[in-house]
N, C-alpha and C positions, 0 to 999 in steps of 0.2 A: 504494500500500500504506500503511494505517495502523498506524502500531507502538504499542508499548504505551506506551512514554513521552512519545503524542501526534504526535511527529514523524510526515509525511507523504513517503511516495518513490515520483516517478515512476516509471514501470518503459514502456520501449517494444517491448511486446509486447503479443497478445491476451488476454485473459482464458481463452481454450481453451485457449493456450499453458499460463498457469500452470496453470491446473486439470492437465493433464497430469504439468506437474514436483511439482506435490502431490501426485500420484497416491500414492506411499507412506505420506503422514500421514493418518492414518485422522480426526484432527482435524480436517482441513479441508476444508469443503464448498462448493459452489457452490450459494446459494440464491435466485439469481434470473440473469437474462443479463449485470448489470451487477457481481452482487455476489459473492466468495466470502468466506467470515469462518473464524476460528480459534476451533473450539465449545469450546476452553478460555477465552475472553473472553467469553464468554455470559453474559450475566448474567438475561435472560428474553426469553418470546417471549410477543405478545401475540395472535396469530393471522395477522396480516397482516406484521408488524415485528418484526426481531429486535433487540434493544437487547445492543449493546458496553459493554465500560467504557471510558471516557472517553467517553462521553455520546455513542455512534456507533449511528445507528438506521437499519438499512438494510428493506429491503422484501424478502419472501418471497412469489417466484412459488407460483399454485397446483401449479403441475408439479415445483415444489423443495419443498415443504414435505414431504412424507416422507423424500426424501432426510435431509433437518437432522433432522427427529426418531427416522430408521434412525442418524444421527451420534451422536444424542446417548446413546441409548440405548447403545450400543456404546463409548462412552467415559465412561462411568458406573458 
């Protein structure tokens, strides 16, 4: 997990796992197998890449990309 003040924390569980315990925060998405992000730290999306702040640029499966932009819309 990357936090917002840079600092990074291991966490030893799946990614399904979390996705699951986020399940309430309408914020946070899973947008590819490897990546879930908090669409309050969004800063833009370029089609393929979502860019974080602190300079964090993950990749957007074609199968997630509406997902992140049904998220963003809905937190907007």
């Amino acid at each position: 997990l990357y936090l917002r003040n840079g600092r990074k924390i291991i966490v030893s569980t799946n990614i399904q796992k979390l996705e699951e315990r986020f399940l309430p925060f309408r914020n946070m998405v899973r947008i590819h197998r490897s990546f879930m992000i908090n669409t309050q730290f969004l800063e833009y999306v370029d089609g393929v890449n979502a860019f974080l702040v602190n300079d964090i640029q993950c990749i957007i499966s074609r199968r997630k990309r509406i997902d992140l932009f049904k998220a963003i819309q809905i937190n907007n």
